[in-house]
DRENDOVO-75116 format. One record per residue (C-alpha): x, y, z; residue in one letter; residue number from 1; chain. Coordinates in nm, 3 decimals, decimal comma. Layout:
# DRENDOVO-75116
R         u         v         w   r     k   c
R         X         Y         Z   A   NUM   A
...
# end
This chain:
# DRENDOVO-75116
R         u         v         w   r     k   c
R     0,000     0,000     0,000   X     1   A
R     0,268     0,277     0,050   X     2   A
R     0,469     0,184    -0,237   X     3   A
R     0,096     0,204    -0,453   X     4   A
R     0,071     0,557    -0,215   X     5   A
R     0,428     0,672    -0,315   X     6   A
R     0,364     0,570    -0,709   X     7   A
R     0,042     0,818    -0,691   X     8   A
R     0,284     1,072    -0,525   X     9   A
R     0,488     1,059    -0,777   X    10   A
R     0,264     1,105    -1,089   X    11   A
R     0,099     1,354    -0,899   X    12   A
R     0,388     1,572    -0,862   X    13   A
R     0,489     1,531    -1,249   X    14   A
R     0,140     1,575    -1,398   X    15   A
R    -0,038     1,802    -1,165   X    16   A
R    -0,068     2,119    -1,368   X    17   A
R    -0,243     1,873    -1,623   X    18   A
R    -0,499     1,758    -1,375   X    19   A
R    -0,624     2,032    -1,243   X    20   A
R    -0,684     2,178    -1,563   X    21   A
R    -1,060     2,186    -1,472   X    22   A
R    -0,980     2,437    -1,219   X    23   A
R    -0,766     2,659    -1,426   X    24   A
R    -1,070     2,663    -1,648   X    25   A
R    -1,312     2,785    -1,378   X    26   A
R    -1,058     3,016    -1,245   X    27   A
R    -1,065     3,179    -1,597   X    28   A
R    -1,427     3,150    -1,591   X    29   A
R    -1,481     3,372    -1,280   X    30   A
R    -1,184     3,594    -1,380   X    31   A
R    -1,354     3,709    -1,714   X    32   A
R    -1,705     3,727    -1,469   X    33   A
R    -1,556     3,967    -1,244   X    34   A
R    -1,369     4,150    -1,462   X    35   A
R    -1,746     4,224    -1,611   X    36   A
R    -1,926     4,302    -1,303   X    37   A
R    -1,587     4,595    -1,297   X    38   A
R    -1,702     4,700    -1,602   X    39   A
R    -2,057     4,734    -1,543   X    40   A
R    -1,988     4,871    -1,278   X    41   A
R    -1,783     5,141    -1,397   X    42   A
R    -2,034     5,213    -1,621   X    43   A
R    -2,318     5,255    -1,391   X    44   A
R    -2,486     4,984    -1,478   X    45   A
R    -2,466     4,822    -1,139   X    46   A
R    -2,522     4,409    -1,072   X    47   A
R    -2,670     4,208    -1,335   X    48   A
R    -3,033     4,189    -1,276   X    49   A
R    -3,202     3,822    -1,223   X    50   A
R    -3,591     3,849    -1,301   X    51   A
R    -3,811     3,836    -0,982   X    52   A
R    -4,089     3,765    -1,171   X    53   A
R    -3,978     3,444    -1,375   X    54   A
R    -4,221     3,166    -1,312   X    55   A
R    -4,140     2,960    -1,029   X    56   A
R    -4,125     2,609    -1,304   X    57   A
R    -3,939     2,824    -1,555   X    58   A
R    -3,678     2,923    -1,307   X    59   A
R    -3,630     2,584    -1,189   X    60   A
R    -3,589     2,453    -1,534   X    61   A
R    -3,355     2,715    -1,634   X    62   A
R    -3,132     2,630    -1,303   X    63   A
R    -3,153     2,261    -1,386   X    64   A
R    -3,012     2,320    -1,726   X    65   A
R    -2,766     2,564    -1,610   X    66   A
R    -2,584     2,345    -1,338   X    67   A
R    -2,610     2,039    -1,597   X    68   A
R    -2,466     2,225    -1,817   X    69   A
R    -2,152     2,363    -1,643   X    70   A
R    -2,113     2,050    -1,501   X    71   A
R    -2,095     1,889    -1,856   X    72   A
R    -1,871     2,172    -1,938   X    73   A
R    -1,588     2,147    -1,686   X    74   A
R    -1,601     1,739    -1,732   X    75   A
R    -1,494     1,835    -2,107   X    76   A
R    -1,203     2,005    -1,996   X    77   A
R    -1,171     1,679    -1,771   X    78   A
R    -1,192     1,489    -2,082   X    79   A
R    -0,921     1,684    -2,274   X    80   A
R    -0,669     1,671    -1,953   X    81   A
R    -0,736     1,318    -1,944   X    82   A
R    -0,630     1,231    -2,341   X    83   A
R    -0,287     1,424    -2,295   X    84   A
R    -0,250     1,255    -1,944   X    85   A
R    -0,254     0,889    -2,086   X    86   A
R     0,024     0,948    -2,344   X    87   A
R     0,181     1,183    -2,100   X    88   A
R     0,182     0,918    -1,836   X    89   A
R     0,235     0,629    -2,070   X    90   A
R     0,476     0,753    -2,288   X    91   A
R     0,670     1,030    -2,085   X    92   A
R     0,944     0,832    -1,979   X    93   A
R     1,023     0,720    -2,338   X    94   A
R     0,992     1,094    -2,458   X    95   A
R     1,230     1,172    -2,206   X    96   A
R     1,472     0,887    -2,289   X    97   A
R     1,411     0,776    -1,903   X    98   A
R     1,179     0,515    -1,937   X    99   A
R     1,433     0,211    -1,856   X   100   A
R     1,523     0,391    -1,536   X   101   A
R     1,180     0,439    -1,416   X   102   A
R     1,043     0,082    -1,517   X   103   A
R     1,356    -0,053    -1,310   X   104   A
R     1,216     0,064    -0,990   X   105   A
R     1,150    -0,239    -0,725   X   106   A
R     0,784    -0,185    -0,831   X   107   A
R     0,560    -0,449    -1,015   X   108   A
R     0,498    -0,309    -1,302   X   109   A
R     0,100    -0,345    -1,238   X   110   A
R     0,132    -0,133    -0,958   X   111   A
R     0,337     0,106    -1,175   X   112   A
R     0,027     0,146    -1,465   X   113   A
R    -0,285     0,138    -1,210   X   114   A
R    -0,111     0,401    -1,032   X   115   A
R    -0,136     0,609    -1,316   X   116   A
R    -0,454     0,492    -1,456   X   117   A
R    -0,602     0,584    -1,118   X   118   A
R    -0,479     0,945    -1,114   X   119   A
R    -0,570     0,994    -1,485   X   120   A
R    -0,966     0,855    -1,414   X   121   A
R    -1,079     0,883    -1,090   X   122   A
R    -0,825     1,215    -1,003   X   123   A
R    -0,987     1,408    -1,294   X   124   A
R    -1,351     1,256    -1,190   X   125   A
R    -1,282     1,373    -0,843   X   126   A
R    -1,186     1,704    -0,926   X   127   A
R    -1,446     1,748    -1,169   X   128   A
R    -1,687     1,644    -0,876   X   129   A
R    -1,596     1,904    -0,622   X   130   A
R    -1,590     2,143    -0,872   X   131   A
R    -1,876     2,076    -1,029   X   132   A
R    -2,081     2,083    -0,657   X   133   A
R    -1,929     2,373    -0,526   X   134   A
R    -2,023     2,614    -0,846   X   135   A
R    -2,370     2,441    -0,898   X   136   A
R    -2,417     2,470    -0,503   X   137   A
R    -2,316     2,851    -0,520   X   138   A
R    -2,569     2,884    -0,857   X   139   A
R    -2,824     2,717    -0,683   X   140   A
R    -2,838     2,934    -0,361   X   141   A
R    -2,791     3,265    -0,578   X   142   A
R    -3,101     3,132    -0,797   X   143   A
R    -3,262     3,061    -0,527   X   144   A
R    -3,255     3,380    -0,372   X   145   A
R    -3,296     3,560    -0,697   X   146   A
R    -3,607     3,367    -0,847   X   147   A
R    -3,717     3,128    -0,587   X   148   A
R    -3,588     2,843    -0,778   X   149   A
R    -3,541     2,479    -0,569   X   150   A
R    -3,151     2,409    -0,439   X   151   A
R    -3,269     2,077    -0,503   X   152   A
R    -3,352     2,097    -0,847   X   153   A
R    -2,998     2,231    -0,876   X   154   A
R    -2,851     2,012    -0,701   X   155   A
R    -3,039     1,734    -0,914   X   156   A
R    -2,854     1,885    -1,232   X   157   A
R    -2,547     1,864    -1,129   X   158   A
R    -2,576     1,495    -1,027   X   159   A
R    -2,715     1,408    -1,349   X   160   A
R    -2,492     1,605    -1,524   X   161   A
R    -2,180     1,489    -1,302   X   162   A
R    -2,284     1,117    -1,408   X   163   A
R    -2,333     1,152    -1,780   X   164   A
R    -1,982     1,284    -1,780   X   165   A
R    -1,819     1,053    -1,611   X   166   A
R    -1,933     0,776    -1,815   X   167   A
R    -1,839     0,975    -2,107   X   168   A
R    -1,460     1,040    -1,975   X   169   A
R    -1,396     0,680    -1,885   X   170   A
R    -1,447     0,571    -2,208   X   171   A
R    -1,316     0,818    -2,387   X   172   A
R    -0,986     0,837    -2,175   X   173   A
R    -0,965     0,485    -2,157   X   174   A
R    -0,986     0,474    -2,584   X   175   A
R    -0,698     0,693    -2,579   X   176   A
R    -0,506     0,525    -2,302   X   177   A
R    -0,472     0,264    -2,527   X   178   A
R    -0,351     0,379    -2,833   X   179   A
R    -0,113     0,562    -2,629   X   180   A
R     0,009     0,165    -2,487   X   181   A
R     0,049     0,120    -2,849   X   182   A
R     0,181     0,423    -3,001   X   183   A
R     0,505     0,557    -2,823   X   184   A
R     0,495     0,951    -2,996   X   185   A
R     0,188     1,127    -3,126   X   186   A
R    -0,085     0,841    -2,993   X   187   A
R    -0,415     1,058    -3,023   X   188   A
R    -0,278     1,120    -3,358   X   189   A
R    -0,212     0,794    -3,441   X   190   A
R    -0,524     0,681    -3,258   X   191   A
R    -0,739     0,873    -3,420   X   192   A
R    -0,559     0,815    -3,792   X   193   A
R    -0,621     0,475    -3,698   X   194   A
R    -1,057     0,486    -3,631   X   195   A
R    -1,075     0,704    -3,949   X   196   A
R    -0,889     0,463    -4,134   X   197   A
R    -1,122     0,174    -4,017   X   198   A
R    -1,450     0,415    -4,118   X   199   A
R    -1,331     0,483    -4,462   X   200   A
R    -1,250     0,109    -4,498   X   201   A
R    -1,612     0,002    -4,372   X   202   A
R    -1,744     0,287    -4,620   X   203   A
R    -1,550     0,140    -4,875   X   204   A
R    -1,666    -0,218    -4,856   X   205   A
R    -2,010    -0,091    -4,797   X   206   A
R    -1,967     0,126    -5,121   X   207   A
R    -1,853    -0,157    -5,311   X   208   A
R    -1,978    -0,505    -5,146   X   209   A
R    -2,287    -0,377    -5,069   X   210   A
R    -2,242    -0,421    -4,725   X   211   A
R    -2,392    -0,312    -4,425   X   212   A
R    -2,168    -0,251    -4,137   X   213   A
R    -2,204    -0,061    -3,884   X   214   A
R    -2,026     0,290    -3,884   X   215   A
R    -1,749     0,275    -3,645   X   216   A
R    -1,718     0,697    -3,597   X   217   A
R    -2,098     0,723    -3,521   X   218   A
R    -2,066     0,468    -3,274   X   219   A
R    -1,787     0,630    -3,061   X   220   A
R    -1,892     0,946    -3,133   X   221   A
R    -2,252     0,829    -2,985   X   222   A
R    -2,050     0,679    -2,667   X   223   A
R    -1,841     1,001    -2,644   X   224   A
R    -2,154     1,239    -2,662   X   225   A
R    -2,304     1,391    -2,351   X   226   A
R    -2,669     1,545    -2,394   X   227   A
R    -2,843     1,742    -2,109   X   228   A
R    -3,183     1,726    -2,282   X   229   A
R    -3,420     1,431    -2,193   X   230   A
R    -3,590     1,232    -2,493   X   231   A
R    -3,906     1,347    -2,608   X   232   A
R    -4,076     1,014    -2,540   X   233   A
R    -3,998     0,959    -2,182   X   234   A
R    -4,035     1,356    -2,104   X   235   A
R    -4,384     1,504    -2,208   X   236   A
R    -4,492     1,721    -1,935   X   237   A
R    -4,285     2,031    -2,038   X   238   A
R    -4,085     2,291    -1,830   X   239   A
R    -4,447     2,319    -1,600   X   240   A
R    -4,310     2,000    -1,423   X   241   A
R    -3,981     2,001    -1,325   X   242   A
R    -3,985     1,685    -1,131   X   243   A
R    -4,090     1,457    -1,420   X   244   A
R    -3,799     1,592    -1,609   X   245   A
R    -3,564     1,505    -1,388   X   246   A
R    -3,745     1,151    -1,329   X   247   A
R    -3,704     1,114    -1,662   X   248   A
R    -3,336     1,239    -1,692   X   249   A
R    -3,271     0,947    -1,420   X   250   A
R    -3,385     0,694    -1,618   X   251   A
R    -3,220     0,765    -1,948   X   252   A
R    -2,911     0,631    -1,728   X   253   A
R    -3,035     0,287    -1,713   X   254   A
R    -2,944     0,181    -2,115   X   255   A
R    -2,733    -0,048    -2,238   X   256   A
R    -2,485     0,241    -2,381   X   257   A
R    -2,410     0,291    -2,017   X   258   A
R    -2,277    -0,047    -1,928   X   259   A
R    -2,086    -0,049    -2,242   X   260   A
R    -1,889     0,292    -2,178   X   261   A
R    -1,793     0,084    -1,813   X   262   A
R    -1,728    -0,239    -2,022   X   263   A
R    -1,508    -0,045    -2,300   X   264   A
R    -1,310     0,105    -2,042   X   265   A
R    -1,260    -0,155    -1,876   X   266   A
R    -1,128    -0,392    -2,167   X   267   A
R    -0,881    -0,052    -2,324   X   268   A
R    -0,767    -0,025    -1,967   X   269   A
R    -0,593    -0,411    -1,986   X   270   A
R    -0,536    -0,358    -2,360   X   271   A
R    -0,340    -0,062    -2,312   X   272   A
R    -0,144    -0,224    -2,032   X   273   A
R    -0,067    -0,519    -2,208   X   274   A
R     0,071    -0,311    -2,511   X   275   A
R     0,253    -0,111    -2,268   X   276   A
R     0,385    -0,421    -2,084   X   277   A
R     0,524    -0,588    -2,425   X   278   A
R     0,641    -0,349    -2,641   X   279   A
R     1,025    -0,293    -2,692   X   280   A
R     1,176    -0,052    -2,400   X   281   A
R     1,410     0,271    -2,500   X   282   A
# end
């Protein structure tokens, strides 16, 4: 346990400004926020105004989508930190011609790559969480004083939001995790040479054998995809009820797209280690 401890240490201290890249996001956010209210108020403008007389349902819709929304948006920031961690993590060492030396450590190697697959996923899900609660916690409270809108419904949002997400990161950070066990320099290059090679060659033999396969792109892209609206069919009552919406939003969870982003990670996770653990050391 402390040498696992001491391995997440370690990776930490190399590839923390890569991490938290979530947070320099929101810092950035609130920077350019402030730097607005300065202006306005320079100009006599004063606060931004939030309508007191928005409809109790519409405000609560409008919060819903708001904190599902930013919740989505700093998890794709997540998602980009987390494709240049895994060939970062994976293929530092060899970039830095110190990959023999680090690999030689009285470590089993195991240790070595769920170490780093740990930080990379559930460090940047972590992260994303607090993050993600704090902000919609802090919109929910000013919306709530503003319009009368529900923390919970807020709350609910971010949740939802925070889920969809995470699904979506572990899949796609896992995809790229393992081209970057098989390519050593320039993997989400490579990697993604390498899917749109396999779509034009399954558009190709469609074309020409009169095929019908499956597109490859449309199916990643559809495992990749977040979506804060709720499908027409299992949502019908509207913005005037808020708590079918999110009933709904709940359930859209529970399809088989879900279990396959967990299953896909789980299967590029090994794959990438054991293309990491076989190729040729340098």
């Amino acid at each position: 346990m402390k040498q696992f401890k001491a391995l997440i240490k370690k990776e930490w201290q190399t590839h923390w400004s890569t991490i938290i890249a979530p947070l320099w996001f929101i810092g950035g956010v609130y920077a350019i926020a402030l730097l607005g209210v300065i202006v306005s108020l320079i100009k006599g403008n004063g606060w931004i105004q939030m309508g007191g007389d928005v409809p109790a349902e519409m405000a609560n819709y409008i919060l819903w989508n708001s904190t599902a929304g930013l919740t989505m948006l700093i998890g794709t920031v997540g998602i980009v930190s987390a494709i240049i961690l895994a060939d970062s993590m994976l293929n530092g060492g060899y970039k830095r011609r110190c990959e023999i030396l680090h690999l030689s450590q009285p470590v089993c190697l195991g240790k070595i790559v769920g170490a780093k697959y740990l930080l990379l996923s559930l460090g940047t899900i972590s992260l994303i969480a607090v993050l993600s609660l704090v902000n919609s916690f802090a919109a929910s409270l000013l919306a709530g004083y503003k319009t009368g809108a529900s923390l919970f419904v807020g709350l609910s949002g971010c949740a939802q939001g925070f889920i969809e997400i995470s699904l979506s990161l572990l899949f796609v950070s896992s995809l790229y995790w393992f081209f970057a066990g098989v390519f050593k320099r320039k993997s989400f290059f490579m990697g993604t040479l390498t899917i749109l090679a396999i779509q034009v060659s399954i558009s190709i033999l469609n074309y020409t054998a009169g095929l019908h396969i499956p597109s490859l792109l449309s199916y990643i892209a559809r495992l990749a995809a977040v979506n804060i609206n709720v499908n027409p069919p299992a949502f019908a009552g509207g913005i005037n009820n808020i708590s079918a919406l999110i009933d709904a939003k709940w359930q859209q969870f529970f399809v088989w797209d879900s279990v396959m982003k967990l299953v896909y990670s789980v299967i590029f996770y090994f794959g990438g280690f054991f293309m990491y653990k076989n190729r040729e050391l340098s």
